[in-house]
N, C-alpha and C positions, 0 to 999 in steps of 0.2 A: 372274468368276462361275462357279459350279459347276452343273454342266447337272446332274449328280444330286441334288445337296440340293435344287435350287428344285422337281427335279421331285418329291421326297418331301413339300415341304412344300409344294408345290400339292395334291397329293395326301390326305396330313395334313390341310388345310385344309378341304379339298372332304367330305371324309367324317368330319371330326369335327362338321361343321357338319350335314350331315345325321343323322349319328346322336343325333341330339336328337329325332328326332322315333318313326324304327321302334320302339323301347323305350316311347317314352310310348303309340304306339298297339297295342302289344301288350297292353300292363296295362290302360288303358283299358278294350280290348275287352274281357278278364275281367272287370271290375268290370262294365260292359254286359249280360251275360250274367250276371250275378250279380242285378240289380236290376229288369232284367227277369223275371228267375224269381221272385224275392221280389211281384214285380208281382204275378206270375199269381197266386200262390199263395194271399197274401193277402188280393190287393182293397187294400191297401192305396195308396192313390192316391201319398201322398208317395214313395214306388218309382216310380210311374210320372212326377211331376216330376220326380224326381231320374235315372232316366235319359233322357228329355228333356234335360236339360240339358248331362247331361254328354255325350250321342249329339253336342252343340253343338262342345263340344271333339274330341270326336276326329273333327268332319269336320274342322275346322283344322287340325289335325294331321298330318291322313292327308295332307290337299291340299300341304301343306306338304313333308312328307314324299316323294311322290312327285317334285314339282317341282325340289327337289334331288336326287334319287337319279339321275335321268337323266344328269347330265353325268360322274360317276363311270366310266360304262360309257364315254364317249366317249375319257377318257383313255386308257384303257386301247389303244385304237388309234392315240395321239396322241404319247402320252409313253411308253410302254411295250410297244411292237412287238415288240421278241423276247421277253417275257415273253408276252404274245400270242398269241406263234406257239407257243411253248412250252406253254402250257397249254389249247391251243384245244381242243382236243379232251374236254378234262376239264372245265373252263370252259362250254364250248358245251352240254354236257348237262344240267347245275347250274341254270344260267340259263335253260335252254329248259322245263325241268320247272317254275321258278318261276314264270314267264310264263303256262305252264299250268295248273297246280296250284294254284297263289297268286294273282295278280294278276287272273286275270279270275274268280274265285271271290270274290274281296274287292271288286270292283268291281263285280261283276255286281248285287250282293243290296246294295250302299252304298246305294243311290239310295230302295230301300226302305227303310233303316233310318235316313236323315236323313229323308226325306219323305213315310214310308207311316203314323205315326201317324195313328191315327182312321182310315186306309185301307185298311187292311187289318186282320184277324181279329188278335186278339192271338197264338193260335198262328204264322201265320207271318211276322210281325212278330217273334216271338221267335227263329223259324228265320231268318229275315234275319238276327237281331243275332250269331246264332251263326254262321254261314255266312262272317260279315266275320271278324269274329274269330278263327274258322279259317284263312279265308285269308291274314291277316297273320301267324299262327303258322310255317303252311304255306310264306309268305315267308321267312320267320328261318330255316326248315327247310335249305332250298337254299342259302341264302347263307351260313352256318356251314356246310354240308357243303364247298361248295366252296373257302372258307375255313381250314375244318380239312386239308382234301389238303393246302393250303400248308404247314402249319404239319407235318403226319404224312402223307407222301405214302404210298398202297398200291393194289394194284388196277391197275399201269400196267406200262407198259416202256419204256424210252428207243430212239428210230427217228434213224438217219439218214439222211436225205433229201438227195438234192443237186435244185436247181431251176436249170437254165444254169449259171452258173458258180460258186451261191451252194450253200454246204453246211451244214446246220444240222441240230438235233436237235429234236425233239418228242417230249414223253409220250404217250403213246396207252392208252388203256383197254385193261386184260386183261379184270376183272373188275369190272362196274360198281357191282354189291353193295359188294365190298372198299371202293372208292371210295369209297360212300356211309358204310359204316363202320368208316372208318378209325379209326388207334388214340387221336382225341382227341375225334372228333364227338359223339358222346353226352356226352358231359362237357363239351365248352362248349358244348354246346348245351342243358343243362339250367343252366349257370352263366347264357349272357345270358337264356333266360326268365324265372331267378329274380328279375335285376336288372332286368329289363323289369318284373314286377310290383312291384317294391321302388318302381319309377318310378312307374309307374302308382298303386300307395297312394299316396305321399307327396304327390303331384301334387291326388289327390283331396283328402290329407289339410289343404294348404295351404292352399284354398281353402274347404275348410269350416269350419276353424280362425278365417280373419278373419272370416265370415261370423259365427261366434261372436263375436268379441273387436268386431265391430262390432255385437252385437243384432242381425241380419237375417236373415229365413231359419233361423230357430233351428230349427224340427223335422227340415226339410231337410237343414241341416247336422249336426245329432245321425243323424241314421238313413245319411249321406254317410259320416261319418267314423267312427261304427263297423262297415261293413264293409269301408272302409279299412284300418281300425286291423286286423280280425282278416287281412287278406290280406296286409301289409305285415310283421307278424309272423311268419306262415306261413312268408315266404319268406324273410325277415330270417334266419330260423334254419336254412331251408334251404340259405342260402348258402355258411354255416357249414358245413355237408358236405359241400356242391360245393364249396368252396372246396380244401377239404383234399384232396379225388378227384382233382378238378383239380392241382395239387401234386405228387399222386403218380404221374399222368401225363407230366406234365413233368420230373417226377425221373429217367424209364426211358424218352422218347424223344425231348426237349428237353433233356440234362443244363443244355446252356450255361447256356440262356435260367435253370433256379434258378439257377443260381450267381451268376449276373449280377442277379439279384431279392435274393439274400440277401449281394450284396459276397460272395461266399465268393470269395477268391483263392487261398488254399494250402489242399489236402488234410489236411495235417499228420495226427497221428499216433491220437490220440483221437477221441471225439466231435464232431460241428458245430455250432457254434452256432447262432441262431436271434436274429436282430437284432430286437429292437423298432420300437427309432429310431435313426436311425444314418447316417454321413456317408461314402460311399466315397470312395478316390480309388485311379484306377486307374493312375495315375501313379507312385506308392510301393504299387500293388499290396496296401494296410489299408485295414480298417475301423474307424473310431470310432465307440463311442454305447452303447447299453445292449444287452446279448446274454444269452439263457438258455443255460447252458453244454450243448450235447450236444442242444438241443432238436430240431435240426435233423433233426438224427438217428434220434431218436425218432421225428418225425412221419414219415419216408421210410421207417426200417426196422423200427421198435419197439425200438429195442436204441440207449441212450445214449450207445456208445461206440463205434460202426460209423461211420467214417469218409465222411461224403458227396463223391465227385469235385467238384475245384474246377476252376476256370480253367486253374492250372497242368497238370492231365490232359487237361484239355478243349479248349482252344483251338488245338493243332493241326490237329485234325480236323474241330471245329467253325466256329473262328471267339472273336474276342472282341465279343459285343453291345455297344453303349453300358452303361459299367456303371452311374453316377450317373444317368441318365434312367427305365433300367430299373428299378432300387432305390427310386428316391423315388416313382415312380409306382405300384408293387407295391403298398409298405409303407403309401400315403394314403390305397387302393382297400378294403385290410387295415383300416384305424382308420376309414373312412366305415363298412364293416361290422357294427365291433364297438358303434359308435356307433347304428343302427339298431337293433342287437337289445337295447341297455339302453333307449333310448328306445322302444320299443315296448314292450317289457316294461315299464317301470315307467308306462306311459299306458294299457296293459290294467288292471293293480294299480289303479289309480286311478279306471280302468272298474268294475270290479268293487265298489270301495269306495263310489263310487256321486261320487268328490269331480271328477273330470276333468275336466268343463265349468266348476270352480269356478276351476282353476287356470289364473289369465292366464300364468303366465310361462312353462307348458309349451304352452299353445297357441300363445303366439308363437313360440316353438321350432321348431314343428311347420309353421309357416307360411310359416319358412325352410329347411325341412328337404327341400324339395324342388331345394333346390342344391347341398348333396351327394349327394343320392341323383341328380341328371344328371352331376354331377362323378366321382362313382363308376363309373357306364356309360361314361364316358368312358374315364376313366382307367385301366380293366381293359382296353379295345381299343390304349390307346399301349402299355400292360406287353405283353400279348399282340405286336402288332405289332413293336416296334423288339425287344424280347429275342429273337427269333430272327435278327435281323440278322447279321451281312450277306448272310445268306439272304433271299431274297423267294420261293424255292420250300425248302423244309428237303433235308438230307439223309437219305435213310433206308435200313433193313436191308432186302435184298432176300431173295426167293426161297431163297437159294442161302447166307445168312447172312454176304454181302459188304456195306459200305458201297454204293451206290448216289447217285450224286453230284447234286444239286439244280441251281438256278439263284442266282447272287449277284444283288443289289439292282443291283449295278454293270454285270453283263453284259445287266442286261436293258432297258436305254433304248433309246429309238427313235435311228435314227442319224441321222435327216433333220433333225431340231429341236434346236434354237439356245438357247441359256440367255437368250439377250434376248426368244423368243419367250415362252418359258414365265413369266418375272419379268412380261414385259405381261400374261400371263393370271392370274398371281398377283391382280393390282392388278386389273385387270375384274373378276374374280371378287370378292375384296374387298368392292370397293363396290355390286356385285349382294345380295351374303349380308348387309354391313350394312342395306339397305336391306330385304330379306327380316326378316331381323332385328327393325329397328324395325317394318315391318306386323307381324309373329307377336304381339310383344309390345301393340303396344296394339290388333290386335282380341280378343286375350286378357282383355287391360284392361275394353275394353269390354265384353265379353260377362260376366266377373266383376263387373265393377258394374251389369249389368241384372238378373244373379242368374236364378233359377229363371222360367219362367212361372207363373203361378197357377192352380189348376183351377178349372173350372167349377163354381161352385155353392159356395164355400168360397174363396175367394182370401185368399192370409195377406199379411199389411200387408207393404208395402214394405220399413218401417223397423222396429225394436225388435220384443217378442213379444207376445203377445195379454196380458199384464199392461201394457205399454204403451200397446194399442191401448183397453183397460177404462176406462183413467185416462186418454186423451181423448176419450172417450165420456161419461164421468162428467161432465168437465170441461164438454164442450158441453151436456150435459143441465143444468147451474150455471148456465151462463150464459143459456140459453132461459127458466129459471125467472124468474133475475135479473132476463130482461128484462120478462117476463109482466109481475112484478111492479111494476117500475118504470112501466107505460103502464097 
């Protein structure tokens, strides 16, 4: 057994499993803050069910979310000591800013905005919901900052230290600024917010979808799912930009990690293509599958026939990433994308038309549609992650316009721990997350089939809409008469 793989894919494991949750309570939080404003603004009450409700979900979320994020950090002292040691000091400031800035700003004002309905003023019930909501932003903030240094390290210098007999190297902050914005931070950090509300709508949109296809909760669901619909949109298309920024950042200080996304193996002479769909094998060093000739090209340089650096330039200096991992994972991150912004567009059209409620087959669409859009967040963190491989710190241009050498995946395990220890914590772990797992989902369940609360003074039926509730009103006024008549 291989003491690196299992500790990547404990790793892997640990945080693909959580990342189901920070995205969904980012978007969440927007829409929160979006329906509570509509609250105030309005009077309209079905706003203030409707964030009720959904304030339901994103405390399961959040709890959730938390609960798993803790043992992440624990590895890193477990499985990963000389990376550790190596990025402590870059690390230590990221994380300490979050803790502060994030986490007790989001926790501080939670307890108000699950429990302070009808307890507090709606002003700062509103400032509660914003205050959460900022703080889980403010979370994403630090953890992509420190995230992005791995991926575009700047802002440091390499130290060697001897401690007794042992001699090692650490980063140490020049400039903490640089650090905070280095050369990719703004850019993935505007890409996972996007995909964080792409979450957060769909999430919304799913649940008001069945709510529809089941008659329940129909006003609810109608006023849920179009400011779903318009935020899901927004960002759908926004992605579409970040996407491409992002691309062009990767192009000028990731070369590998594109080439390894688009199969590019040879440089050759002309323009690069631009795979569709497509099969690498890195083995015979080709691509098979559908390519736009020189597109490649175009998107990096503007110019069809500017040669994009491939593997064969690259992989000396860089390394060669997983190239079929990186590839299929890009390209499915790519087509959940483009999939979002026709489905939302052609569900706004429909909006507008006035027929969108009428159409079952795009609401059930829409009611699974919140498994690519988690598939999606996902799968942009494994592209992101293994395409810099077999870095776990990147290399980057220093000061002085010298390469400046990183940390490999390989140099940085802990050297005390055992591939039997880590495979047993694969498997606890395991059966901890399936079990987390099966509770997320059926109090999920649950709290989707109790539906909204009803307000005071107006409660809407349980079941069907008030044409259904007319016609057993009707019905029992029929048979009261029936009965009059019959005694």
């Amino acid at each position: 057994m291989d003491v690196l793989l299992l500790s990547r894919l404990q790793f892997s494991l640990t945080i693909m499993f959580h990342y189901l949750f920070p995205p969904l309570t980012i978007g969440l939080g927007i829409v929160l803050v979006f329906l509570e404003w509509r609250w105030i603004r309005t009077g309209d009450q079905l706003y203030h069910t409707a964030g009720k409700f959904w304030t339901r979900m994103f405390g399961l979320n959040f709890a959730l979310g938390v609960a798993t994020g803790i043992v992440m950090e624990f590895q890193f002292g477990t499985n990963w000591a000389v990376y550790s040691r190596f990025v402590g000091d870059v690390f230590g400031s990221a994380l300490a800013a979050e803790g502060i800035f994030a986490f007790f700003l989001e926790s501080g004002f939670l307890s108000i905005l699950l429990f302070g309905w009808d307890r507090v003023s709606k002003p700062f019930h509103f400032f509660a919901t914003c205050m959460v909501s900022l703080g889980s932003i403010f979370s994403s903030i630090w953890i992509v900052v420190a995230n992005s240094w791995q991926q575009t390290p700047a802002g440091f210098h390499l130290v060697t230290k001897t401690i007794g007999d042992e001699t090692f190297t650490r980063a140490e902050i020049t400039d903490f600024w640089q650090l905070v914005f280095n050369p990719s931070t703004v850019d993935r950090l505007v890409h996972v917010w996007l995909g964080a509300l792409i979450l957060g709508a769909f999430f919304v949109m799913s649940i008001s979808a069945w709510y529809l296809l089941k008659n329940r909760h129909i006003e609810f669901a109608k006023h849920s799912f179009r400011g779903a619909l318009l935020l899901g949109t927004l960002a759908s298309l926004g992605q579409l930009v970040s996407g491409h920024s992002n691309a062009n950042m990767i192009a000028e200080h990731q070369p590998a990690k594109l080439a390894a996304f688009e199969g590019h193996f040879e440089t050759g002479e002309g323009g690069s293509p631009l795979y569709v769909v497509g099969w690498p094998d890195a083995e015979q060093k080709t691509t098979s599958g559908i390519a736009i000739p020189g597109m490649l090209s175009f998107l990096v340089y503007n110019d069809f026939n500017k040669p994009v650096p491939a593997l064969d330039q690259l992989e000396d200096t860089y390394g060669s990433p997983p190239i079929w991992l990186s590839f299929q994972s890009y390209h499915i991150m790519v087509a959940f994308g483009m999939m979002f912004i026709i489905s939302t567009l052609f569900a706004c059209l429909c909006l507008w038309r006035g027929t969108l409620f009428n159409k079952r087959w795009l609401l059930w669409c829409f009611v699974f549609g919140v498994i690519p859009a988690i598939a999606a967040n996902e799968l942009g963190w494994v592209a992101a992650e293994v395409g810099r491989q077999p870095w776990i710190v990147y290399p980057s241009i220093g000061t002085n316009g010298q390469m400046v050498d990183g940390l490999r995946t390989a140099d940085a395990l802990s050297e005390v721990v055992k591939a039997e220890q880590v495979l047993t914590s694969i498997i606890m772990f395991g059966f901890v997350y399936v079990v987390l797992l099966i509770l997320w989902l059926f109090l999920l369940d649950r709290k989707i089939k109790h539906g909204p609360e009803p307000e005071a003074g107006g409660p809407e039926p349980p079941h069907g809409d008030m044409r259904d509730a007319a016609a057993a009103m009707a019905s029992h006024r029929g048979t009261l008469t029936g009965d009059r008549e019959g005694s």
